[in-house]
C-alpha positions in Angstrom: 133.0 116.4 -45.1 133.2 119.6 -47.0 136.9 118.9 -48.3 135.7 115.7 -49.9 133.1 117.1 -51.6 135.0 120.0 -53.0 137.5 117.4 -54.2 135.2 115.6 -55.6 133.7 118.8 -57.4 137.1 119.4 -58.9 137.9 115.8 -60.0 134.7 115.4 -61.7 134.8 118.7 -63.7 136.4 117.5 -67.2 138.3 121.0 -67.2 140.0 120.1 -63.9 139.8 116.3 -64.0 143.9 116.1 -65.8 145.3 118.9 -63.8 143.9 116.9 -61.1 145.3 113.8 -61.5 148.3 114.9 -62.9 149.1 117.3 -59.6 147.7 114.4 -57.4 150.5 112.1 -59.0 153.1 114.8 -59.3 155.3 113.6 -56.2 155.1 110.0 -56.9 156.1 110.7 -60.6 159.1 112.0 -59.2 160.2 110.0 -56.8 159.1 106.9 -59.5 161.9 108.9 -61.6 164.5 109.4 -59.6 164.6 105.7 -58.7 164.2 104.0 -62.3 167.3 106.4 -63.1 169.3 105.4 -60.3 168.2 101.8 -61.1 169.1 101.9 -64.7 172.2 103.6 -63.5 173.4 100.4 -60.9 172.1 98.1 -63.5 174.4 99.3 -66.2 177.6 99.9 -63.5 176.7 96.1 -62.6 176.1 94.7 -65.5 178.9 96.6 -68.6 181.5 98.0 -65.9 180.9 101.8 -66.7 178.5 104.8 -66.6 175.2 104.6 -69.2 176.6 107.8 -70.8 180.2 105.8 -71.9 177.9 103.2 -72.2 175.5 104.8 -74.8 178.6 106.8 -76.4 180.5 103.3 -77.2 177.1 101.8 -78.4 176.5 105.1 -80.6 179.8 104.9 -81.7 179.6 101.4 -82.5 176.4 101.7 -84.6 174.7 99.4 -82.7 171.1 99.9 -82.5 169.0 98.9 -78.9 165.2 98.9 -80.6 163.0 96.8 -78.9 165.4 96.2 -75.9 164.7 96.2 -72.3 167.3 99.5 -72.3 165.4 101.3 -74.9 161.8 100.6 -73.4 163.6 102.1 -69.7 165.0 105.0 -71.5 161.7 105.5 -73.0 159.7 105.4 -69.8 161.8 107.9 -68.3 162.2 110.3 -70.7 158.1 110.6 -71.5 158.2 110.8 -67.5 160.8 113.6 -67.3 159.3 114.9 -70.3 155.7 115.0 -68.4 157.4 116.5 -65.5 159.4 119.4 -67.7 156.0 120.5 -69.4 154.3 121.0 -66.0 157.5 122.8 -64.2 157.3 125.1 -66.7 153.7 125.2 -66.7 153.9 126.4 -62.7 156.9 128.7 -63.5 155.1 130.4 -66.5 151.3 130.8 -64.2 154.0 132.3 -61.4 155.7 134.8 -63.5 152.9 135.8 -65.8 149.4 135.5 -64.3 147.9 138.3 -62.8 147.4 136.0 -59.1 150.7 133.6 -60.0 152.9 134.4 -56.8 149.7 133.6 -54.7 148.4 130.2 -57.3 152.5 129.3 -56.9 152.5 129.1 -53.0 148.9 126.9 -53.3 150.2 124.8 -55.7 153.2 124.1 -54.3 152.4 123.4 -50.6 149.5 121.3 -51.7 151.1 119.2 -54.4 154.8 120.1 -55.6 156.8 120.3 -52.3 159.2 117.3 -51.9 157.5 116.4 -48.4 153.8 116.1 -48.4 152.1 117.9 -45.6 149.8 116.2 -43.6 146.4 118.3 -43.7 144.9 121.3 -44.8 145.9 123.3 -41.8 149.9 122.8 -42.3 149.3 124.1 -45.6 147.4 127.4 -44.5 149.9 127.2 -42.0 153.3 127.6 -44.9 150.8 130.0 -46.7 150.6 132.5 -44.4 153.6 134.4 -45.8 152.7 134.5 -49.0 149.0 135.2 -48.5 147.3 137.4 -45.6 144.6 136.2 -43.8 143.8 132.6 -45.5 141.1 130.6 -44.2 140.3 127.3 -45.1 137.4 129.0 -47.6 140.0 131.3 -49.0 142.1 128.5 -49.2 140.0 125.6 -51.3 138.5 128.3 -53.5 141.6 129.7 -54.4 143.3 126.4 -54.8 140.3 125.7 -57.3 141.4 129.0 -59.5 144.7 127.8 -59.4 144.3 124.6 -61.3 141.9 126.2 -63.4 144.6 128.9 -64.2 147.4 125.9 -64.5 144.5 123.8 -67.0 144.1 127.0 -69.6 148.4 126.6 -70.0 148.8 123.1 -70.0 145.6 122.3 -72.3 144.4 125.8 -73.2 141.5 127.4 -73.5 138.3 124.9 -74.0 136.6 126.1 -77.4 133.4 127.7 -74.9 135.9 130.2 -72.9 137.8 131.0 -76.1 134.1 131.4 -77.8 133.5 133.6 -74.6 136.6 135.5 -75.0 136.2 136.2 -78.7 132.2 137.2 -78.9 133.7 139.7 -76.4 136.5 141.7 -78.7 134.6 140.8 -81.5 130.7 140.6 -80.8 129.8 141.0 -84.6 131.7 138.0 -85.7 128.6 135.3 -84.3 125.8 137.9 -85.0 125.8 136.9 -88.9 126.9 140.7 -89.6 
């Protein structure tokens, strides 16, 4: 009961909601991916006798132009989704390396959202967290998980104008006094 409602406290906070959904999605994006490029990839070794890239180079070098086709709306689709994927990788990589708790909001992330296999509850996560950090509990765990994806929001969207307010009244406290 208390993991639903903490989920729920996270998916209805605006500043969480798209980190939400986008982590929640993050393995099906993927796997959605991988299988519209192998399908594309058949398709094309089916249908012109070679790969897509001597495909695309002999179009290229033909001039021809695919707007509008059923090949240019697939290649579109998968590169805004590999394109979505790249900006959050590096989204996770950057929290990791430079954020003063990254190692730790990695590991959460990671078990709970980004690993190839989905674990099956909350305690298989604690379980492969252990490692990384000491004496988790399932407390520890959802409110830590909770400052990880607000960590990962502030790179993905940035600050929301009220923290970076926050932030700046504090080096500069004279700036919103009318001084």
């Amino acid at each position: 009961m208390r993991k639903k409602q903490d989920e729920r406290n996270i998916t209805e906070n605006p500043l969480y909601h798209d980190t939400w959904k986008l982590l929640k999605k993050y393995r099906d994006v993927v796997w959605s991916l991988e299988l519209s490029i192998q399908q594309v990839r058949n398709r094309f070794e089916l249908e012109y006798g070679s790969s897509i890239e001597d495909f695309l180079d002999s179009v290229y070098l033909a001039g021809a132009d695919l707007s509008g086709s059923d090949t240019e709306h697939h290649a579109k689709c998968i590169e805004r989704s590999y394109r979505m994927l790249k900006l959050l990788d590096s989204s996770v990589d950057l929290l990791r390396n430079k954020h003063k708790n990254g190692e730790v909001y990695y590991w959460l992330i990671y078990y709970t959202f980004l690993s190839p296999q989905q674990l099956r509850n909350v305690e298989e996560i604690i379980e492969k967290l252990r490692p990384h950090i000491r004496d988790i509990s399932f407390r520890t765990y959802y409110r830590k998980r909770q400052e990880a994806i607000e960590a990962l929001s502030s790179i993905l969207w940035g600050y929301t104008s009220k923290d970076s307010m926050e932030i700046l009244d504090q080096f500069f406290p004279d700036l919103n006094s009318g001084v």
